[in-house]
N, CA, C and O atoms as CSV, one atom per row, in Angstrom:
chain,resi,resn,atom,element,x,y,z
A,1,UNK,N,N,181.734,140.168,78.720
A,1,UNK,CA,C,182.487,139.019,79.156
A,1,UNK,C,C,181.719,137.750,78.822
A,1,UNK,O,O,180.505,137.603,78.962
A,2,UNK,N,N,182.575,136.859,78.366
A,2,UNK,CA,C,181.911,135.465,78.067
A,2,UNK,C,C,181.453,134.891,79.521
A,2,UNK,O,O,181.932,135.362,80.552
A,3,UNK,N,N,180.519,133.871,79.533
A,3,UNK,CA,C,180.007,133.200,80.458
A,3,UNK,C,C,181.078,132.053,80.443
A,3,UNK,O,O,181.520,131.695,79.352
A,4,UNK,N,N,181.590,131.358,81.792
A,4,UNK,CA,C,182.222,130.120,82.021
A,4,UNK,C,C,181.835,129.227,82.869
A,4,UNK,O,O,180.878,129.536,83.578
A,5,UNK,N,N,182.301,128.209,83.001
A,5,UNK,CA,C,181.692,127.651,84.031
A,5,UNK,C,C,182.202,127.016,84.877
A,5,UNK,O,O,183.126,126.346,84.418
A,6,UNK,N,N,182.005,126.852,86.254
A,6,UNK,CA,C,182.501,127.054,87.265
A,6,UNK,C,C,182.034,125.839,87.978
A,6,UNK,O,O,180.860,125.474,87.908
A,7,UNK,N,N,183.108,125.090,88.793
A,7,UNK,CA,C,182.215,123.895,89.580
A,7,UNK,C,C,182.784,124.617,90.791
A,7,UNK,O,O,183.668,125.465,90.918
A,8,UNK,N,N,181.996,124.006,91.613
A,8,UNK,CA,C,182.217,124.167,93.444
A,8,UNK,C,C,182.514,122.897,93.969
A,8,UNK,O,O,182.019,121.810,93.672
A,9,UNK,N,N,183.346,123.163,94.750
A,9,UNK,CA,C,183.415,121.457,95.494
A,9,UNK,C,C,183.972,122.295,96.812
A,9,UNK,O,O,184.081,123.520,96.837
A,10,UNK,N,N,184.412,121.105,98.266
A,10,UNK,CA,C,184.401,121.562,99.500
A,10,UNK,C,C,185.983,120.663,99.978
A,10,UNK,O,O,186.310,119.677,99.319
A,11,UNK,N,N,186.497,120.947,100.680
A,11,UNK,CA,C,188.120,120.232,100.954
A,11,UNK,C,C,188.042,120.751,102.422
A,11,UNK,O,O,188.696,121.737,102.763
A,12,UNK,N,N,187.092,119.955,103.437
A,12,UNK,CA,C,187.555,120.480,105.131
A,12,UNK,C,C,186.675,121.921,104.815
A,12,UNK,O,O,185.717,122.130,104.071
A,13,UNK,N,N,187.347,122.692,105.605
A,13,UNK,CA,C,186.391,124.307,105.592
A,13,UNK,C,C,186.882,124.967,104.449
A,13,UNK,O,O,186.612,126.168,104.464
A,14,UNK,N,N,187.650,124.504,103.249
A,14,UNK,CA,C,187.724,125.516,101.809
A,14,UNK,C,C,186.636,124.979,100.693
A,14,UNK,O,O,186.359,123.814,100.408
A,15,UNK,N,N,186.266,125.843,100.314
A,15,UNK,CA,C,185.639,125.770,99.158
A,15,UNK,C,C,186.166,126.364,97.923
A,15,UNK,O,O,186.341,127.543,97.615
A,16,UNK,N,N,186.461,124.827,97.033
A,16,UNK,CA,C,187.509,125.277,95.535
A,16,UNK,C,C,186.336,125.498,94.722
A,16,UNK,O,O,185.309,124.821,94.761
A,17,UNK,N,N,186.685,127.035,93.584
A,17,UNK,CA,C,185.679,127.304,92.301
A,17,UNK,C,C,186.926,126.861,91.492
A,17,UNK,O,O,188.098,127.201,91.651
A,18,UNK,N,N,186.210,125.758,90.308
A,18,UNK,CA,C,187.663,125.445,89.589
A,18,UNK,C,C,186.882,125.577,88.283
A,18,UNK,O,O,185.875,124.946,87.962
A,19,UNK,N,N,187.423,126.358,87.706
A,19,UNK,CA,C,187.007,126.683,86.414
A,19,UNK,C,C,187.046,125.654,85.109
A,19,UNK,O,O,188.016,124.898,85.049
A,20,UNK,N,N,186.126,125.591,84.147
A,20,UNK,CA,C,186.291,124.521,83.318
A,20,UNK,C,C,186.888,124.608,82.190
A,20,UNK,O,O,186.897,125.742,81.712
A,21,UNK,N,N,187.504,123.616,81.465
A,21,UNK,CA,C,188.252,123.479,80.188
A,21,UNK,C,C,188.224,124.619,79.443
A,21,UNK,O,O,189.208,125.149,78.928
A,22,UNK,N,N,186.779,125.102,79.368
A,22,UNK,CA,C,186.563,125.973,78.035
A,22,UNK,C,C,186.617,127.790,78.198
A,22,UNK,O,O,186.125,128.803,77.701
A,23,UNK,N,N,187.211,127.518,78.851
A,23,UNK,CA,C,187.448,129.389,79.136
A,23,UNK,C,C,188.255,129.786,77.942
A,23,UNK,O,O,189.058,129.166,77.245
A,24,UNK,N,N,187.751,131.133,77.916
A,24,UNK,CA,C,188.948,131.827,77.034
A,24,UNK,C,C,188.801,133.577,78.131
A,24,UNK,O,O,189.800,134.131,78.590
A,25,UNK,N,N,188.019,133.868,78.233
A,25,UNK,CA,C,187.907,135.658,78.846
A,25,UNK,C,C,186.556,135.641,79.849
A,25,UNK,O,O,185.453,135.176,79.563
A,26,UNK,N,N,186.866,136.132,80.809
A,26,UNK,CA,C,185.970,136.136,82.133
A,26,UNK,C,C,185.579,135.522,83.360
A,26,UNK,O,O,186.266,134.501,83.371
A,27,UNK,N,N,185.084,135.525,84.107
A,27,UNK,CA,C,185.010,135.626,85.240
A,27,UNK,C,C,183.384,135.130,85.636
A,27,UNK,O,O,182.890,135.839,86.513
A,28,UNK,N,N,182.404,133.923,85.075
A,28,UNK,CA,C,181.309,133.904,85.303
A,28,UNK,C,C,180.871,132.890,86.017
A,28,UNK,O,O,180.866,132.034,85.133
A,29,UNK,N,N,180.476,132.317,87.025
A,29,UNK,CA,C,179.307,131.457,87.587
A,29,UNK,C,C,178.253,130.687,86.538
A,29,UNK,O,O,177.203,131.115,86.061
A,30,UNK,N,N,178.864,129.495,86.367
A,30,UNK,CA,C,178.115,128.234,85.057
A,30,UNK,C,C,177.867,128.833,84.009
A,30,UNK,O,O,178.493,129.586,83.262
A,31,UNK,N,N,176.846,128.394,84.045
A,31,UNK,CA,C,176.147,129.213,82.509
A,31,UNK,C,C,175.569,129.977,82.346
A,31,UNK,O,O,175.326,130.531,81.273
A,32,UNK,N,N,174.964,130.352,84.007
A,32,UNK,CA,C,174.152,131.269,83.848
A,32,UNK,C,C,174.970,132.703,84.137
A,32,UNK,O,O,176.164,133.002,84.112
A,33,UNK,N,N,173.810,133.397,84.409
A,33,UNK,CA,C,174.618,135.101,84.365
A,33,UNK,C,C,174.979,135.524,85.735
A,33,UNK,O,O,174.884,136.716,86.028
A,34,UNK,N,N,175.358,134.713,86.542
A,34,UNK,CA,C,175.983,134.935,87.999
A,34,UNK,C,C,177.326,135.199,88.080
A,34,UNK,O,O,178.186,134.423,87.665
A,35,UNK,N,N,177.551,136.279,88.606
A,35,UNK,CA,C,179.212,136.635,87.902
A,35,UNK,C,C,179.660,135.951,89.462
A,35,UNK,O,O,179.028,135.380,90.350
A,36,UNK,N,N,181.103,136.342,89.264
A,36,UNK,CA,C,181.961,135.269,90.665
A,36,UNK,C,C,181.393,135.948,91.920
A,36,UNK,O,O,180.905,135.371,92.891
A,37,UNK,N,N,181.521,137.104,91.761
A,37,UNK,CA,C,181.613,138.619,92.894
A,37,UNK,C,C,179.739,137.783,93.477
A,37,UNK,O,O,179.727,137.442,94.660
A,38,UNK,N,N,178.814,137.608,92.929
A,38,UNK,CA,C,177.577,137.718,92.933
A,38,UNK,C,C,177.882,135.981,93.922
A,38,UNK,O,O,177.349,135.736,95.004
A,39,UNK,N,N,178.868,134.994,93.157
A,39,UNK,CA,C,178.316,133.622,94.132
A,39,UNK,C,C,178.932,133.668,94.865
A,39,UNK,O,O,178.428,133.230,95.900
A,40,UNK,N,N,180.652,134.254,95.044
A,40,UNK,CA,C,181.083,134.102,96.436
A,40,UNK,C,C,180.710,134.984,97.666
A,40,UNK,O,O,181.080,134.954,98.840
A,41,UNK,N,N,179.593,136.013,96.776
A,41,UNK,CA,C,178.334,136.454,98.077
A,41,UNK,C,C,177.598,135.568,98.775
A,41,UNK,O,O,177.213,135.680,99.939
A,42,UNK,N,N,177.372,134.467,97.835
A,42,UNK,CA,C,176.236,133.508,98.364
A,42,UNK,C,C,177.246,132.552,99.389
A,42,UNK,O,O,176.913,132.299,100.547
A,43,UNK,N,N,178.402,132.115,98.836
A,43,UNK,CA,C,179.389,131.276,99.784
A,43,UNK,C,C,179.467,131.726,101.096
A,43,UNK,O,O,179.626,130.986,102.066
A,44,UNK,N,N,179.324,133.274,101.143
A,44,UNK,CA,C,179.697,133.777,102.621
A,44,UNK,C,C,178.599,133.817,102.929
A,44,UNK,O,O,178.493,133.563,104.128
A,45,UNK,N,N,177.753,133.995,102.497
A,45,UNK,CA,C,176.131,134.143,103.167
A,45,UNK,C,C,176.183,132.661,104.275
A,45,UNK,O,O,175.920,132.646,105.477
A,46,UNK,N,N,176.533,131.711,103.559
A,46,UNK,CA,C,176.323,130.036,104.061
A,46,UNK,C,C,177.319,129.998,105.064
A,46,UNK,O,O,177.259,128.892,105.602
A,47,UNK,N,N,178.483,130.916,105.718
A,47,UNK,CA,C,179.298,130.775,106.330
A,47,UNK,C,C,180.371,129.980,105.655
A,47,UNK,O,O,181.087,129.277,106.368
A,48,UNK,N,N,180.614,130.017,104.031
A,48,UNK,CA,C,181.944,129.875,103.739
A,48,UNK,C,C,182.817,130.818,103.594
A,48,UNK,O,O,182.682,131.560,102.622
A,49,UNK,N,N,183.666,130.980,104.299
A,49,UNK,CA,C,184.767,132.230,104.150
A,49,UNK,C,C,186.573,131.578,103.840
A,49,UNK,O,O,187.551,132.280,104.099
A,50,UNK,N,N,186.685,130.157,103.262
A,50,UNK,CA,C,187.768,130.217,102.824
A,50,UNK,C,C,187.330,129.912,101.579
A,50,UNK,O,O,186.328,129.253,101.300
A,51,UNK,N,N,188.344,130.561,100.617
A,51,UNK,CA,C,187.459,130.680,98.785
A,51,UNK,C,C,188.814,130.150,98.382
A,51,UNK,O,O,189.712,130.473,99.159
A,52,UNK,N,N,189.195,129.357,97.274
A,52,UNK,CA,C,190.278,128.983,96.428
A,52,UNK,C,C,189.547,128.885,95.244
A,52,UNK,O,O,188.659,128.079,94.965
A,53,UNK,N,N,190.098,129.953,94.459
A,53,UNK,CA,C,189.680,129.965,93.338
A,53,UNK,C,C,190.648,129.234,92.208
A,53,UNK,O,O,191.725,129.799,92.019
A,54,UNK,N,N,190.388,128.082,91.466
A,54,UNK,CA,C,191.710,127.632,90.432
A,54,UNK,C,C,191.367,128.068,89.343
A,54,UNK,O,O,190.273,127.876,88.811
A,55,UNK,N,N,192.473,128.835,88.819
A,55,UNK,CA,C,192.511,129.447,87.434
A,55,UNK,C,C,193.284,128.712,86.123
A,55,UNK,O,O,193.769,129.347,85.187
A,56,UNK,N,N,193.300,126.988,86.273
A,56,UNK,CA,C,193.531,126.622,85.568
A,56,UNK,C,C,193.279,126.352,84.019
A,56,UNK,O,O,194.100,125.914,83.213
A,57,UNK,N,N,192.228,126.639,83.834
A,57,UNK,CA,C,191.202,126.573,82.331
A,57,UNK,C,C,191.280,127.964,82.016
A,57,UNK,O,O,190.804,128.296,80.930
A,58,UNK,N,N,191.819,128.907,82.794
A,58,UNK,CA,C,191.364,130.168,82.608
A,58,UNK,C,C,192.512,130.566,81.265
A,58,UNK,O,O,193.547,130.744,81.908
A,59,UNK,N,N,192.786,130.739,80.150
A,59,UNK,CA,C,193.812,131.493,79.296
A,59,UNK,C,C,194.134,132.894,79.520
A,59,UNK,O,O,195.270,133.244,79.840
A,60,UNK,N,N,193.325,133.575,79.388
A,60,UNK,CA,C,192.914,134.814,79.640
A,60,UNK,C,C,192.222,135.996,80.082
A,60,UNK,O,O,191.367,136.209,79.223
A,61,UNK,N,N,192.151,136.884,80.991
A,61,UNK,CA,C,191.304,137.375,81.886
A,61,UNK,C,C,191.368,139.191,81.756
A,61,UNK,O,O,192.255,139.878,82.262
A,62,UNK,N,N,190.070,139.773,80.866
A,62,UNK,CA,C,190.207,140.776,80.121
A,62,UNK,C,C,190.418,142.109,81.802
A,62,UNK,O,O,190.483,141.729,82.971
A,63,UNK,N,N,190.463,143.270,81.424
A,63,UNK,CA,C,190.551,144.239,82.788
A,63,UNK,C,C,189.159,144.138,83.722
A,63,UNK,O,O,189.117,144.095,84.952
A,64,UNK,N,N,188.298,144.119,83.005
A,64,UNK,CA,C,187.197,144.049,83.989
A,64,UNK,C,C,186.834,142.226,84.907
A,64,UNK,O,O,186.343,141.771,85.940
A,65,UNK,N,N,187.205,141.977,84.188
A,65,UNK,CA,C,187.868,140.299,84.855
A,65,UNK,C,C,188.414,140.653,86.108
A,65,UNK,O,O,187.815,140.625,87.183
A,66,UNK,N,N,189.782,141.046,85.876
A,66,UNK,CA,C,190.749,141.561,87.312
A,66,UNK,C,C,189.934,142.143,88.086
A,66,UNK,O,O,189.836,141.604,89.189
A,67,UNK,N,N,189.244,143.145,87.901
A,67,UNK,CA,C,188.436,144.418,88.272
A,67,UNK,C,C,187.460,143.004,89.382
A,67,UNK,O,O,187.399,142.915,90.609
A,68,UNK,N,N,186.893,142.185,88.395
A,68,UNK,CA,C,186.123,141.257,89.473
A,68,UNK,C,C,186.986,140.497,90.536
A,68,UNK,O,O,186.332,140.252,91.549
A,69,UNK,N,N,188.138,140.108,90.568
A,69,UNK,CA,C,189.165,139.173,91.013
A,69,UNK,C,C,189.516,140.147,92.146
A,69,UNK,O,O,189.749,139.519,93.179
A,70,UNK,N,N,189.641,141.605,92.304
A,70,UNK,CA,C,190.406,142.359,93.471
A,70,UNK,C,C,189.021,142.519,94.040
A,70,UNK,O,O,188.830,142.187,95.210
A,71,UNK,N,N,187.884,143.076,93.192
A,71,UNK,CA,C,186.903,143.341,94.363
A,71,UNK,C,C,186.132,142.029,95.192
A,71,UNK,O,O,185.612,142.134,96.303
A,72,UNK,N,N,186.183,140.989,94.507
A,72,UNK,CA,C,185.969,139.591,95.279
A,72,UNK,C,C,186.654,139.406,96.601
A,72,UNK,O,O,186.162,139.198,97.710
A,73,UNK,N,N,188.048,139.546,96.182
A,73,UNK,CA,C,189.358,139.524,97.234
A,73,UNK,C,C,188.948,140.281,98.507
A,73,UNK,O,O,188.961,139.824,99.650
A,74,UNK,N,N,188.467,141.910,97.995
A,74,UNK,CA,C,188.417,143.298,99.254
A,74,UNK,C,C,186.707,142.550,100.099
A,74,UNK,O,O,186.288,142.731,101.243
A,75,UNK,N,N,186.250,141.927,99.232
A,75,UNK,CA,C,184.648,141.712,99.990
A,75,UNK,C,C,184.778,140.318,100.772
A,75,UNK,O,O,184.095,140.058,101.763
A,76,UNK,N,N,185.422,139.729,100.397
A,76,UNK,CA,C,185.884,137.862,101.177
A,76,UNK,C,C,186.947,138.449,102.446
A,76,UNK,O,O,186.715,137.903,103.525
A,77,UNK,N,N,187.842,139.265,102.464
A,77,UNK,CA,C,188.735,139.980,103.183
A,77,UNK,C,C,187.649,140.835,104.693
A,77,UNK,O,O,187.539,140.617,105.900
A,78,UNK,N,N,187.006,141.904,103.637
A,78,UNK,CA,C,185.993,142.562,104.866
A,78,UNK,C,C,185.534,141.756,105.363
A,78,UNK,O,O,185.660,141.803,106.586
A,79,UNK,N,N,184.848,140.710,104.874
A,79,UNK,CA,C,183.912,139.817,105.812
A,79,UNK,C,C,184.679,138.620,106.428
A,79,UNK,O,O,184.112,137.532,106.531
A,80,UNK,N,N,185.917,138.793,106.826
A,80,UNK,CA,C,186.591,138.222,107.867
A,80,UNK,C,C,187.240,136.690,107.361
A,80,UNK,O,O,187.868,135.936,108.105
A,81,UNK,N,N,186.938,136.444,105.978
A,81,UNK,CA,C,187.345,135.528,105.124
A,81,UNK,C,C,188.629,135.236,104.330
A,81,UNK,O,O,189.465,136.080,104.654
A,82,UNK,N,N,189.082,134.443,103.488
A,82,UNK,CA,C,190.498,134.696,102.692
A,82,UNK,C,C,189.641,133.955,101.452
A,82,UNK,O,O,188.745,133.120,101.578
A,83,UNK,N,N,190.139,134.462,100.338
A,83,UNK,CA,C,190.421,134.006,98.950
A,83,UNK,C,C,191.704,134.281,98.403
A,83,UNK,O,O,192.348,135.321,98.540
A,84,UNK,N,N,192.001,133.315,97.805
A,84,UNK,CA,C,193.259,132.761,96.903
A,84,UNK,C,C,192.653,132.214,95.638
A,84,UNK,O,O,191.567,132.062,95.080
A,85,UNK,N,N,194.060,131.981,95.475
A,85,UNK,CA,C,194.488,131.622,93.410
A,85,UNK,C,C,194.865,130.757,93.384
A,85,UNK,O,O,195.711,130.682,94.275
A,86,UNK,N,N,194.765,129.663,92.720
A,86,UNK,CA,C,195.304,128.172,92.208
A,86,UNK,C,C,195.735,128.338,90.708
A,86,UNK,O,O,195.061,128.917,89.856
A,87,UNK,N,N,197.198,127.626,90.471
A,87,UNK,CA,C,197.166,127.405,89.263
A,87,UNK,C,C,196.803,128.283,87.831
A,87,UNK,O,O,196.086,128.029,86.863
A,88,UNK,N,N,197.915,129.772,88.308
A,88,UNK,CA,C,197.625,130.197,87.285
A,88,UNK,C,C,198.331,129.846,86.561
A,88,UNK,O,O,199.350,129.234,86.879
A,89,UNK,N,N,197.873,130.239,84.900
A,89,UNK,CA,C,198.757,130.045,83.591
A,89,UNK,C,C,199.811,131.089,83.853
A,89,UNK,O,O,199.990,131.861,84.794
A,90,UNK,N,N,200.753,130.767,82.194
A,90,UNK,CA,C,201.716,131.811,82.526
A,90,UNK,C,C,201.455,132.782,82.189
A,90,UNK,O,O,201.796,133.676,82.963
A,91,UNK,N,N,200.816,133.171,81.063
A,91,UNK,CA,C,200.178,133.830,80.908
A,91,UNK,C,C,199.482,135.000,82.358
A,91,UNK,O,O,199.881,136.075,82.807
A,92,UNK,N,N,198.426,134.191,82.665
A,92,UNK,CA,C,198.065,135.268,83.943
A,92,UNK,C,C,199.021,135.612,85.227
A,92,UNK,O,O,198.799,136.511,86.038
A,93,UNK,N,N,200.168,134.681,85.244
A,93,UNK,CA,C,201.395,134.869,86.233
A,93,UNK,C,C,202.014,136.620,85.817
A,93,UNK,O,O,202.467,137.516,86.529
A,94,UNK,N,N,201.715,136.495,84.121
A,94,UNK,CA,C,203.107,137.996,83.698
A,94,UNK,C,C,201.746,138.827,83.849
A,94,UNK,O,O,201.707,139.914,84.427
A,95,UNK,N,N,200.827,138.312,83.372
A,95,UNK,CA,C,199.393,139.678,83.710
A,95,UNK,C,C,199.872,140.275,85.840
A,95,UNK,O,O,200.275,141.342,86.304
A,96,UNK,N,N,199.639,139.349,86.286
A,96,UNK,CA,C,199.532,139.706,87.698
A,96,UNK,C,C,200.921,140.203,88.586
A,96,UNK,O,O,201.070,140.822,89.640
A,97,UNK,N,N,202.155,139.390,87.252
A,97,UNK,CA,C,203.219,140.411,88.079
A,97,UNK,C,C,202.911,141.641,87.319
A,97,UNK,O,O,202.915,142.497,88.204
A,98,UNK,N,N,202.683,142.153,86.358
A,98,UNK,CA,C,202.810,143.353,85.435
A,98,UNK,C,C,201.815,144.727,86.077
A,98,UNK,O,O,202.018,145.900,86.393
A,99,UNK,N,N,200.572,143.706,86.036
A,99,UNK,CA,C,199.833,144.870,87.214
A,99,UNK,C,C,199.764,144.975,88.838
A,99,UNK,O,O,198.923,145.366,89.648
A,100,UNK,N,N,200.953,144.478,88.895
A,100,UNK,CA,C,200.905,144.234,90.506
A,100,UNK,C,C,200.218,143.686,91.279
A,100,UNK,O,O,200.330,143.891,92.488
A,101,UNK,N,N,199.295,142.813,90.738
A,101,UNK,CA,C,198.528,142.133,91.505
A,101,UNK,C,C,198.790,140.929,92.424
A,101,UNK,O,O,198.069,140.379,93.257
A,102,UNK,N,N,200.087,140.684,92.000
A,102,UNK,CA,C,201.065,139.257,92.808
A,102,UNK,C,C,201.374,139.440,94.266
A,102,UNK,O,O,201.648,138.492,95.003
A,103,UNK,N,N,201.306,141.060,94.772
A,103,UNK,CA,C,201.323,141.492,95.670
A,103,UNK,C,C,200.253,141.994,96.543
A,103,UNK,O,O,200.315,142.506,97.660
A,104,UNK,N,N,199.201,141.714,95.733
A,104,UNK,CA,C,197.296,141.057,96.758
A,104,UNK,C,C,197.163,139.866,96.983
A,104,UNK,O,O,196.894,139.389,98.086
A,105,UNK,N,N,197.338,139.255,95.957
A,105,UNK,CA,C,196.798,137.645,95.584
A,105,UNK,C,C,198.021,136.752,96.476
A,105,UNK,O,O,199.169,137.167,96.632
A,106,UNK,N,N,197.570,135.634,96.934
A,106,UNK,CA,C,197.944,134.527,97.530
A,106,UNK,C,C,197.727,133.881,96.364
A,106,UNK,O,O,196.571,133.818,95.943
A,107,UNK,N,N,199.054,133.144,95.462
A,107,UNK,CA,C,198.762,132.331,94.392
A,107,UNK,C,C,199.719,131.027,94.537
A,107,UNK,O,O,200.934,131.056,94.733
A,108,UNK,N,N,198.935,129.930,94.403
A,108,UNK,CA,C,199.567,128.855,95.077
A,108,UNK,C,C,199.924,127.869,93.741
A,108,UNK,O,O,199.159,128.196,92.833
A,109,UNK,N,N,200.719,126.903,93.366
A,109,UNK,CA,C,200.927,126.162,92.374
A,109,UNK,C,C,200.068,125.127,92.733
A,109,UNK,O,O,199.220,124.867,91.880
A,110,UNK,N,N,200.040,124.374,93.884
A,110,UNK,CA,C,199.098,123.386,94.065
A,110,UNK,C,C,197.775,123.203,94.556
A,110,UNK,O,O,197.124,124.247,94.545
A,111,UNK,N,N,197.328,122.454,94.876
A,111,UNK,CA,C,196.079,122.203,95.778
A,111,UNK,C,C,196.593,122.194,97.083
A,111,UNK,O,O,196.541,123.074,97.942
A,112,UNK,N,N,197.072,121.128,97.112
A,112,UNK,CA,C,197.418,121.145,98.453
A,112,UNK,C,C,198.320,121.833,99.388
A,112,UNK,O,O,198.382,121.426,100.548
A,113,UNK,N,N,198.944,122.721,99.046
A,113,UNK,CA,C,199.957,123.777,99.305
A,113,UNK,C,C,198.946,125.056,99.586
A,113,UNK,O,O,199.270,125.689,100.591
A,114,UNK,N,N,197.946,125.484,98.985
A,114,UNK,CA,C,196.503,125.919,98.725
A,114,UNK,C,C,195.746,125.673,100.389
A,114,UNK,O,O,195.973,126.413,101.346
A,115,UNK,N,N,195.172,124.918,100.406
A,115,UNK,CA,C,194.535,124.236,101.078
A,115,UNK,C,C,195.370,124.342,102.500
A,115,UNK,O,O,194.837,125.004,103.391
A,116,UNK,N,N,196.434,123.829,102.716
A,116,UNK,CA,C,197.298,124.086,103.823
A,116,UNK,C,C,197.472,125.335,104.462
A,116,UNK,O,O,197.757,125.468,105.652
A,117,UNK,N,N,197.323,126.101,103.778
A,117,UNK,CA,C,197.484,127.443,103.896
A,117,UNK,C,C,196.357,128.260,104.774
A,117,UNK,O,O,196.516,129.252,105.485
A,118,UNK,N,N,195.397,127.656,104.540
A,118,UNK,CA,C,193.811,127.870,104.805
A,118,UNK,C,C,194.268,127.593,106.319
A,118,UNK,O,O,194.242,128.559,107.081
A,119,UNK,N,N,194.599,126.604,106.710
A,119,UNK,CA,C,194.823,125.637,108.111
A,119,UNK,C,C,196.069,126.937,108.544
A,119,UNK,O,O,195.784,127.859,109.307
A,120,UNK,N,N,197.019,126.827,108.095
A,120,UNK,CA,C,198.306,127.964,108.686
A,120,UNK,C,C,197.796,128.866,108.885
A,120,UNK,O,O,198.029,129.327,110.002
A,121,UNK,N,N,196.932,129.580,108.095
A,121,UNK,CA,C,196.236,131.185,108.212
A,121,UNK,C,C,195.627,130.755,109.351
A,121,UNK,O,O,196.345,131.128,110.278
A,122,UNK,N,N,194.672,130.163,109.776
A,122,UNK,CA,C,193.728,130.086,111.000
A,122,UNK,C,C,194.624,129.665,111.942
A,122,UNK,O,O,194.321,130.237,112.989
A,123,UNK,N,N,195.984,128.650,112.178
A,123,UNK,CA,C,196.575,128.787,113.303
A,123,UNK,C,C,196.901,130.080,113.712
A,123,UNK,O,O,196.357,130.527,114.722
A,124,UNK,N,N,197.871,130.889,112.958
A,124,UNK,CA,C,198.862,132.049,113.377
A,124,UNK,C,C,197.633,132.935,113.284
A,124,UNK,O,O,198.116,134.061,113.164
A,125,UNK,N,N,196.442,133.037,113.274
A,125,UNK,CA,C,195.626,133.670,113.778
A,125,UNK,C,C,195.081,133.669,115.172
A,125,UNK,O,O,194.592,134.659,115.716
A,126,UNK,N,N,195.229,132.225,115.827
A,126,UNK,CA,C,194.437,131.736,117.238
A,126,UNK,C,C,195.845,132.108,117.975
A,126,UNK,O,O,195.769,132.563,119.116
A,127,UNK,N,N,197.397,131.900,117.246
A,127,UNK,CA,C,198.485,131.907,118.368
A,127,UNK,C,C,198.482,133.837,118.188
A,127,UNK,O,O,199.156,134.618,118.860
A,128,UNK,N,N,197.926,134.032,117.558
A,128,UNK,CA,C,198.056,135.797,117.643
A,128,UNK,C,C,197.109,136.595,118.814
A,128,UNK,O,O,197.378,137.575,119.508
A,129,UNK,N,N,195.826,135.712,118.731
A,129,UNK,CA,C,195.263,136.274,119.911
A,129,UNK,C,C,195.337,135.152,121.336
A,129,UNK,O,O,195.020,133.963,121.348
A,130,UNK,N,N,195.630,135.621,121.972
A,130,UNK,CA,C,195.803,134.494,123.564
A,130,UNK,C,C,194.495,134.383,124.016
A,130,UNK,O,O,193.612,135.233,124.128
A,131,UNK,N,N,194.524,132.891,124.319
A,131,UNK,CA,C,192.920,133.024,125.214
A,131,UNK,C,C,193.630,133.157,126.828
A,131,UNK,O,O,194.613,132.670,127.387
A,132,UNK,N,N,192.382,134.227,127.252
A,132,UNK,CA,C,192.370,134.527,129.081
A,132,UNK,C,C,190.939,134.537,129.598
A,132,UNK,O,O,190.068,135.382,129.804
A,133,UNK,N,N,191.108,133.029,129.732
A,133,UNK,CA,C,189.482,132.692,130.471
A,133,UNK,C,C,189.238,134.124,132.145
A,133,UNK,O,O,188.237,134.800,132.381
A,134,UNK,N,N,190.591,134.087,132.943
A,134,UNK,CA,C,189.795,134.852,134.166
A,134,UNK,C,C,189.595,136.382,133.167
A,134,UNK,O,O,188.739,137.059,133.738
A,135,UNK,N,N,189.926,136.851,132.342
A,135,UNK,CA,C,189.327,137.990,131.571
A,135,UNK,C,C,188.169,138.337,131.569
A,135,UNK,O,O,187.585,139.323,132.020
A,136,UNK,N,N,187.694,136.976,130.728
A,136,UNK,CA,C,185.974,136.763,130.234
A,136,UNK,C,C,185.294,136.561,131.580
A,136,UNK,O,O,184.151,137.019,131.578
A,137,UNK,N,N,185.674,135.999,132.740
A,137,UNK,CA,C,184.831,135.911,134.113
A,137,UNK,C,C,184.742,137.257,134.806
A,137,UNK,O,O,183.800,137.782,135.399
A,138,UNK,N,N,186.063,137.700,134.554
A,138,UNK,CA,C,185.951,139.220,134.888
A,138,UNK,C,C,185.100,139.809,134.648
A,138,UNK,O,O,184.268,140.103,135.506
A,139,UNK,N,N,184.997,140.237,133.228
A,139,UNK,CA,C,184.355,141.341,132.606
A,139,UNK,C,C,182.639,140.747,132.964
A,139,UNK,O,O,181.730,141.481,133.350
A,140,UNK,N,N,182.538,139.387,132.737
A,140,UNK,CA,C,180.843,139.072,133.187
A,140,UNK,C,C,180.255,139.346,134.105
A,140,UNK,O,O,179.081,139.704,134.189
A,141,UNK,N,N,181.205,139.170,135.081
A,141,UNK,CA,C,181.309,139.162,136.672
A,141,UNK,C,C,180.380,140.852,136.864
A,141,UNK,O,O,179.253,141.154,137.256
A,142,UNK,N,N,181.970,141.891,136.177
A,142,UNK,CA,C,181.217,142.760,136.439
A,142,UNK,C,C,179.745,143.560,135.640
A,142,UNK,O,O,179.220,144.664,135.781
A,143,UNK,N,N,179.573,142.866,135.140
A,143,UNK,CA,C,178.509,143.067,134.326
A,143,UNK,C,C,177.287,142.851,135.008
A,143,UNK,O,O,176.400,143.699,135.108
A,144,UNK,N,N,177.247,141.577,135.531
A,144,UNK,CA,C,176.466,141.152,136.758
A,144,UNK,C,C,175.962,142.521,137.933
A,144,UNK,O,O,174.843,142.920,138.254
A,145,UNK,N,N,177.199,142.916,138.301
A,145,UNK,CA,C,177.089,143.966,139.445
A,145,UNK,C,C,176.650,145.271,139.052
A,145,UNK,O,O,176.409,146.154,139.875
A,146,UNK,N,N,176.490,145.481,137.226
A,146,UNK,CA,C,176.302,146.762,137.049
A,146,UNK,C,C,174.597,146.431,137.161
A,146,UNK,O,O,173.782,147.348,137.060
């Protein structure tokens, strides 16, 4: 896989990887030999766990590409995080309906539609679990007595 290069920037609690002009095949971290899978380890290490990745520069993205793109997805996912897609070509739109991947991926046309999403996911997450403060006094309470 060719090396590409990749900027990071921060929008509130997302962090966009937006790929640069010159892509043609792969999936790499700047110039050097840090593949994506390897920095959005380091993102979560720092406590970033919302990832938007824009695949705008991207033309083309060979199988082991994808291969990096789902296992990024399953490791940002386990560790209690979300990653998404910005701006794919059309190209990678008929790749991802063709291998079914349209049906993992969160792929957004905009930024900000992107980004919003980040905010919606974390509401209908807090209205999913209820807070019950006498719960937590409870359970301390008896903790106390054991």
């Amino acid at each position: 896989m060719s090396n590409i290069g990749i900027k990071e920037r921060r929008v509130g609690s997302v962090t966009i990887l937006s790929a640069d002009g010159e892509i043609r095949i792969g999936l790499r971290f700047g110039g050097s030999s840090v593949s994506l899978p390897s920095a959005v380890d380091s993102l979560l290490e720092q406590g970033q766990h919302h990832i938007l990745l824009n695949l705008e520069g991207v033309a083309s993205i060979d199988a082991r590409g994808l291969g990096e793109l789902v296992s990024t997805y399953i490791v940002v996912t386990k560790r209690g995080g979300q990653f998404k897609l910005l701006n794919l070509t059309q190209m990678l739109r008929e790749l991802m309906m063709t291998t079914k991947l349209h049906t993992v991926f969160d792929v957004y046309e905009t930024e900000s539609q992107a980004i919003d999403s980040f905010a919606a996911d974390i509401l209908g997450a807090a209205e999913a679990v209820p807070y019950s403060p006498g719960r937590n006094v409870q359970n301390a309470n008896s903790l106390k007595d054991h």
